[in-house]
C-alpha positions in Angstrom: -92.9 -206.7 -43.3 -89.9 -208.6 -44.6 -91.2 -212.1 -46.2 -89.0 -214.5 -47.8 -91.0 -217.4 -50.2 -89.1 -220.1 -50.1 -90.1 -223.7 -51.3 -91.4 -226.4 -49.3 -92.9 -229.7 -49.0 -95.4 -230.0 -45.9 -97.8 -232.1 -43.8 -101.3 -230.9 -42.6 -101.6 -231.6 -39.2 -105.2 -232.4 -37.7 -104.9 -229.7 -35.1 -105.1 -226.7 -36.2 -103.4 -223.3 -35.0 -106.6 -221.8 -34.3 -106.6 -224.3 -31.0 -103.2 -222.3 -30.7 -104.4 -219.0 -31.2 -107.7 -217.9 -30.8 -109.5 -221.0 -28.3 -108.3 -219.9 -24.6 -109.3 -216.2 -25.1 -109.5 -214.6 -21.9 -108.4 -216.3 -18.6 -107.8 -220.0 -18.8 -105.7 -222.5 -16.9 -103.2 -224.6 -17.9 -100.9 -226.8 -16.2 -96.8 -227.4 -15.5 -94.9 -230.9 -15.2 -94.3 -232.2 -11.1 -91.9 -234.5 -10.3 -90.0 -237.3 -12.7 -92.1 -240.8 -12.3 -89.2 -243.4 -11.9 -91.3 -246.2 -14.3 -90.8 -245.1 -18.0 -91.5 -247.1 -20.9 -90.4 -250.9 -21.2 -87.2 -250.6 -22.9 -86.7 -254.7 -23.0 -89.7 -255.5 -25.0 -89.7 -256.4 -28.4 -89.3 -253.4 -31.3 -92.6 -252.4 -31.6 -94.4 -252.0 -35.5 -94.5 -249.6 -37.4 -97.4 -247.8 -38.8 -96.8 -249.4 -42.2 -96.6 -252.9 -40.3 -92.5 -253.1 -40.3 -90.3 -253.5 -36.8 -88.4 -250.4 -36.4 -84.7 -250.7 -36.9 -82.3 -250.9 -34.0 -79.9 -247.8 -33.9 -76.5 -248.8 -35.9 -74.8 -245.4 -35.2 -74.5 -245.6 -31.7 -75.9 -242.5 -30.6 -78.3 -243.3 -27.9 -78.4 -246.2 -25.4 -81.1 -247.1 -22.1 -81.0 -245.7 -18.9 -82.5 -247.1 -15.6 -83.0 -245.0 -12.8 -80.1 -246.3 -10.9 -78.0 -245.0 -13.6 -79.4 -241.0 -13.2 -76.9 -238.6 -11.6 -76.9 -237.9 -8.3 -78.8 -235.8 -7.1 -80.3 -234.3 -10.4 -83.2 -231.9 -10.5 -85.6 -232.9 -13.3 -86.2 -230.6 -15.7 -89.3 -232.0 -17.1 -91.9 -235.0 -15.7 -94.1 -236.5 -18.0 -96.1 -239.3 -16.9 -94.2 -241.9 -18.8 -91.2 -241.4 -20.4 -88.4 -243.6 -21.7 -84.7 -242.4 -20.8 -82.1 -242.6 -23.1 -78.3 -241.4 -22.7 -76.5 -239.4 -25.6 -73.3 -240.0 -27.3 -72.5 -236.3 -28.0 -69.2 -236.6 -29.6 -70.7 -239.1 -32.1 -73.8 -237.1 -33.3 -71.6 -234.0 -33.3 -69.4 -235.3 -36.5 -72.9 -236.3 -38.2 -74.3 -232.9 -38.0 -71.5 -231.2 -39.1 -71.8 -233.2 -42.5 -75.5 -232.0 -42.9 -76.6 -229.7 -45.8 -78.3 -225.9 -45.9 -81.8 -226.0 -46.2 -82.7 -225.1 -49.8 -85.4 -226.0 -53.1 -85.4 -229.7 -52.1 -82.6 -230.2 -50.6 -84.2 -232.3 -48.1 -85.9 -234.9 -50.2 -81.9 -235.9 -51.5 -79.9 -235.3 -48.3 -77.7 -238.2 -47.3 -77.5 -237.2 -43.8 -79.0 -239.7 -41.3 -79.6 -239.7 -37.6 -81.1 -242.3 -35.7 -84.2 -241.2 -32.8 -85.7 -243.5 -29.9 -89.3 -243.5 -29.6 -91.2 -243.4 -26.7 -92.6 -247.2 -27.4 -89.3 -248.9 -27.8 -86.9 -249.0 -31.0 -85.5 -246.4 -33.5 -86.5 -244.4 -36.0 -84.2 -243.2 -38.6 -84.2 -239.0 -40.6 -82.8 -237.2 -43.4 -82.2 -234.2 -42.2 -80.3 -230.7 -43.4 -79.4 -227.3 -41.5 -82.3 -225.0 -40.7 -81.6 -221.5 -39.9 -83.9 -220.3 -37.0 -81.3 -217.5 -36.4 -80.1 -214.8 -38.6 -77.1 -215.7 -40.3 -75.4 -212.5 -38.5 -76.7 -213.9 -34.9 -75.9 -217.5 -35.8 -72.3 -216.6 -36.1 -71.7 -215.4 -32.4 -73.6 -218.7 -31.3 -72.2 -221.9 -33.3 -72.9 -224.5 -30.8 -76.6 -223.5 -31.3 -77.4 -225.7 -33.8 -81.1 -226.4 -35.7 -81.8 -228.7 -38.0 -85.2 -230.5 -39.9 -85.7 -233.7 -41.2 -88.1 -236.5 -42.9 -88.3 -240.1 -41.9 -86.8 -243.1 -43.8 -89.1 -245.9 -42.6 -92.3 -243.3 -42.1 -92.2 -240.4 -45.1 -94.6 -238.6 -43.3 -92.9 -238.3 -40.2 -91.3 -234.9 -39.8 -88.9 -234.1 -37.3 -87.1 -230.5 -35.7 -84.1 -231.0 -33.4 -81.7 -228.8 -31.9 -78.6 -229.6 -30.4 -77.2 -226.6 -27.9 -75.2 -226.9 -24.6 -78.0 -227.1 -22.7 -79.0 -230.9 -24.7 -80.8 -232.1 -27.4 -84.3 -231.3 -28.3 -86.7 -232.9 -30.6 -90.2 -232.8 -31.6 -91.3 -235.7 -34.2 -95.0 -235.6 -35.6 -95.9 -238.6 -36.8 -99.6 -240.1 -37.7 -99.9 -241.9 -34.2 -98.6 -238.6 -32.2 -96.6 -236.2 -31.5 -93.0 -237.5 -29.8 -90.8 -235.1 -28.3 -87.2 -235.6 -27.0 -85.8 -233.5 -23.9 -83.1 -233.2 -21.5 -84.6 -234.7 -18.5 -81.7 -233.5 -15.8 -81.3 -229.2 -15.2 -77.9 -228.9 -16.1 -77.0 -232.4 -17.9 -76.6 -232.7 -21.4 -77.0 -236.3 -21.5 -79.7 -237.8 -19.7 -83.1 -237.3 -22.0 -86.8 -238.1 -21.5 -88.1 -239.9 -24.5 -92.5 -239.2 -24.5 -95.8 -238.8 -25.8 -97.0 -235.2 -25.9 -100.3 -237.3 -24.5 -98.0 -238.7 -21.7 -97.3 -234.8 -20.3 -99.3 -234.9 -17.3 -99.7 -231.1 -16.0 -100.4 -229.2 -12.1 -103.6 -227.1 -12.4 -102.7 -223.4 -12.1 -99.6 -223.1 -13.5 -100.4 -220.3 -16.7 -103.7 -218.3 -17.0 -103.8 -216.0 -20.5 -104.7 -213.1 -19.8 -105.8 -211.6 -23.7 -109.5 -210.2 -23.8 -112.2 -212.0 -26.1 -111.9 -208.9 -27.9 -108.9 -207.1 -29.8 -110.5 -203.1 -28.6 -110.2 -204.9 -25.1 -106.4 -206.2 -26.1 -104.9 -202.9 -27.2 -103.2 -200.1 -25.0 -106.0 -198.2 -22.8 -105.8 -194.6 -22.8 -103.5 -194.7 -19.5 -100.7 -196.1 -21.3 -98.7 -194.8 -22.8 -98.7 -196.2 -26.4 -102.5 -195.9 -28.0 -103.8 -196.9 -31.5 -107.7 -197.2 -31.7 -109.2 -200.5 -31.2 -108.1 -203.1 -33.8 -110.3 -205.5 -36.0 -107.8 -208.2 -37.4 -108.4 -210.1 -39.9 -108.6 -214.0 -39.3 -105.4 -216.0 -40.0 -105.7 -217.5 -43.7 -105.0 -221.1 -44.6 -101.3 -221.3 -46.5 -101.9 -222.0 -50.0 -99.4 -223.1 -52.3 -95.5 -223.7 -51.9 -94.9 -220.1 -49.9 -93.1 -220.2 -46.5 -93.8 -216.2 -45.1 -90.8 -215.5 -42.8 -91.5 -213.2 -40.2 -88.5 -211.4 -38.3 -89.0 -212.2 -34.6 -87.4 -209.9 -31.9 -87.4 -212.1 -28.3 -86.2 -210.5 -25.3 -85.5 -212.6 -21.8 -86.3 -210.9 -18.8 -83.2 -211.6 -15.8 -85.3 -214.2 -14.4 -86.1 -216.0 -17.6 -81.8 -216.4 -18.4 -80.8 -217.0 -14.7 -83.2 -220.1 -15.0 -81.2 -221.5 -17.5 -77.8 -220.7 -16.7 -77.3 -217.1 -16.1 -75.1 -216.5 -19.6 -76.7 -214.5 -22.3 -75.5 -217.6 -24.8 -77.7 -220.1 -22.3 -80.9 -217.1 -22.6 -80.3 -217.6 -26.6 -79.7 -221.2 -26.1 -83.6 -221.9 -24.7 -84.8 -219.1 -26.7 -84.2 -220.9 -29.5 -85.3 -224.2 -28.9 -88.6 -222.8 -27.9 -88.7 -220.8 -31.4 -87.6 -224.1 -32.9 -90.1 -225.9 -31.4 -93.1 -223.1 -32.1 -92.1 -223.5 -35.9 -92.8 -227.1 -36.2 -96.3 -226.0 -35.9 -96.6 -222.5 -37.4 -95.0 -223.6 -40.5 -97.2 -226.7 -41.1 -100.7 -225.1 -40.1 -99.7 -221.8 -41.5 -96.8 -221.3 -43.4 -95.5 -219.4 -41.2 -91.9 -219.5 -39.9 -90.1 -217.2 -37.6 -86.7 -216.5 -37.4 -84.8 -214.2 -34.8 -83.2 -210.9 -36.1 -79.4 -210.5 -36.1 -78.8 -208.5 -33.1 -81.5 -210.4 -30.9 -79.0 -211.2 -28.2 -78.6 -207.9 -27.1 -82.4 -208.2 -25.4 -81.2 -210.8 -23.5 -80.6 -209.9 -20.1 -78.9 -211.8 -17.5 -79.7 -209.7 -14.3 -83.6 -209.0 -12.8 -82.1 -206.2 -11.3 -81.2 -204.3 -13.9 -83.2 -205.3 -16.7 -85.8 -203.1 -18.7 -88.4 -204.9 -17.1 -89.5 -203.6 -13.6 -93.5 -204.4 -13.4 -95.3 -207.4 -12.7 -98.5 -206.3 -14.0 -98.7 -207.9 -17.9 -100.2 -204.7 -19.9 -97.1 -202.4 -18.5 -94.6 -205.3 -19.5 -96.1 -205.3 -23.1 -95.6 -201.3 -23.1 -92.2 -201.6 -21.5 -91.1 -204.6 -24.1 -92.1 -202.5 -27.2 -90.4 -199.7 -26.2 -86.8 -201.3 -25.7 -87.4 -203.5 -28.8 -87.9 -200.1 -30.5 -85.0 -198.5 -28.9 -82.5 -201.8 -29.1 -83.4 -203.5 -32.1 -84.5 -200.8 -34.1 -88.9 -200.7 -34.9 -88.0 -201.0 -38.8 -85.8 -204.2 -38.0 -88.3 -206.8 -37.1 -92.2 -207.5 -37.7 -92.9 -209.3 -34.6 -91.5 -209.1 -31.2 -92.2 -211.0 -27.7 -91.1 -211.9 -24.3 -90.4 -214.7 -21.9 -90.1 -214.4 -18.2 -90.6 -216.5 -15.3 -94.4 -214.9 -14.2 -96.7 -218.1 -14.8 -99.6 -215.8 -17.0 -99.5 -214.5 -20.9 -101.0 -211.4 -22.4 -100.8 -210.5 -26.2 -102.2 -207.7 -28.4 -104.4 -209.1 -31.2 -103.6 -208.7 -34.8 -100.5 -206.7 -34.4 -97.6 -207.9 -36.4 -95.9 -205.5 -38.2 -97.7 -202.3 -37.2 -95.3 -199.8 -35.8 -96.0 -199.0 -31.7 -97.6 -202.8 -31.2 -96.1 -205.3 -32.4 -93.2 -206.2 -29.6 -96.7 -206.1 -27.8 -96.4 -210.1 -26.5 -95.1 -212.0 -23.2 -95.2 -215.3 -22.3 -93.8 -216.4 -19.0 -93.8 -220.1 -16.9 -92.3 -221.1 -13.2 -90.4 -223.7 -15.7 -89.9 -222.2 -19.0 -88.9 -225.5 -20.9 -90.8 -228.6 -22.6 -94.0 -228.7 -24.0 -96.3 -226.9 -22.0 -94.4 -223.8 -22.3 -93.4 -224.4 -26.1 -97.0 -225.2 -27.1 -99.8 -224.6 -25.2 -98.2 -221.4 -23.8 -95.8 -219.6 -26.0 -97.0 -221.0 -29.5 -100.8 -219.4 -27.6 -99.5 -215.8 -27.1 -97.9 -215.7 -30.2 -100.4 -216.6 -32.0 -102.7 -214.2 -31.1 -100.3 -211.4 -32.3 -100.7 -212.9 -35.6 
């Protein structure tokens, strides 16, 4: 287990990760988005206040102004459809100077950064972060992908606000927890980098039947049976602990992408490590506050991401031979003493995890997570964040 303690300054969140983990044992249903409502949120009235009783600031950089639906692209295909959203276009070229300026992650480093960007909120107004560099990629893997960027910051106007944000060619992400909610920020158009919905994790309205989990109550239930062809005798982990003092763990993640997974977002192995990413980004922004727990992808990660169904590793639909089949070419590609976790994403709307397994040898790639629409919250959160967590 490779664990770097690094310092940090965080926010307990109200929800904690065992909702994550451990509350949807055995089947359960969840939900994906439907089509894009055309009413979002009233962009013409007035700034609304802030917690602390303040307007929030109008954005003087420039970097985002309204849409109305007449404005969208023709013909579009919505990548995500809360219920009500607020659209917002992005000024790419401007934010892209204003990263570039932004500071490594270290002791502090946060708390004195003079890097600023400016966020709509789903209500109307702005809201304005420090933010620096935050490496969710080794530095190795980082270096073939530079316009995969990741970055963390703290509000001006709220201090307790914390936001993550990416910025990759597929558009920029965001997820801001704040005390009145979670906001998150996503490219609203497949295959447009400028058009993004501005929502409410409350205002992500879900299909029933889109994701069942399919992890036993139990962990004997959740390991290998005796027909396959990896076997360890029934496991009995121990419950996840709280994280106590200033200790971030850093656990090296492994994530392969079955054909499918890639070809929905683009068909390049860069666009596979693109979304991988920001859903790893996005999984973070929880793991790290409820359990100091961040996970980082290992150097040579891309070379599990496959770009053709056809040929990939991957060749079953049933979930418990995809787990054997996942921790076998993790093993062989990556290397079993090179990372202490390892999962994968496909297009199959279902989930299935191994219980307690990180970092034991033969198991721990022992994860998938899969959606009809891998992207936004539902498959950040309530699925991937899920079947993760229950190989912690």
């Amino acid at each position: 287990m490779d664990h770097t303690a690094l310092r940090r300054n965080t926010r307990r969140l109200s929800v904690p990760i065992v909702w994550l983990a451990l509350s949807w044992l055995g089947a359960s249903v969840l939900s994906a988005p439907s089509g894009p409502s055309p009413v979002g949120y009233d962009s013409t009235a007035a700034a609304p206040e802030s917690p602390s009783g303040r307007a929030y600031p109008k954005d003087p950089l420039g970097l985002w102004r309204e849409a109305a639906p007449s404005a969208y692209p023709s013909g579009a295909k919505a990548w995500i459809s809360p219920e009500r959203f607020r659209v917002c276009h992005l000024d790419r070229a401007r934010l892209q100077p204003l990263l570039a300026q932004a500071p490594p992650e270290q002791a502090h480093a946060l708390a004195h950064s003079t890097s600023l960007v400016s966020l709509p909120l789903p209500e109307g107004g702005f809201a304005h972060f420090r933010f620096v560099t935050v490496a969710v990629m080794a530095p190795e893997l980082a270096a073939k992908f530079p316009e995969i960027q990741t970055f963390l910051g703290q509000g001006i106007e709220d201090p307790t606000a914390t936001v993550r944000f990416d910025l990759t060619p597929a558009g920029f992400h965001a997820q801001i927890l704040r005390r009145d909610g979670t906001v998150y920020i996503d490219p609203l158009f497949q295959g447009d980098a400028a058009w993004h919905a501005v929502y409410f994790r409350k205002d992500h309205r879900r299909l029933e039947g889109d994701f069942r989990c399919l992890t036993p109550a139990s962990s004997a239930e959740s390991s290998p049976s005796a027909q396959d062809s990896i076997y360890v005798p029934a496991l009995q982990p121990a419950p996840p602990q709280p994280p106590f003092g200033t200790n971030l763990r850093v656990y090296r993640l492994a994530c392969a992408a079955m054909g499918e997974y890639t070809q929905f977002h683009g068909g390049s192995v860069a666009n596979g490590m693109a979304a991988i990413v920001t859903a790893i980004h996005r999984v973070n922004g929880v793991y790290e506050t409820d359990l100091a727990i961040r996970l980082q992808l290992v150097a040579n990660n891309d070379r599990v991401v496959y770009t053709n169904a056809a040929t990939d590793p991957y060749t079953s639909s049933d979930p418990n031979v995809l787990l054997n089949q996942n921790q076998a070419n993790l093993d062989s590609v990556i290397g079993s003493a090179n990372y202490d976790v390892g999962h994968l994403f496909g297009t199959r709307a279902d989930g299935r995890a191994y219980l307690g397994v990180v970092c034991l040898a033969g198991l721990k790639a022992g994860g998938y997570t899969g959606s009809a629409a891998p992207v936004g919250d539902p498959f950040f959160i309530d699925y991937v964040a899920h079947e993760l967590g229950h190989q912690f």
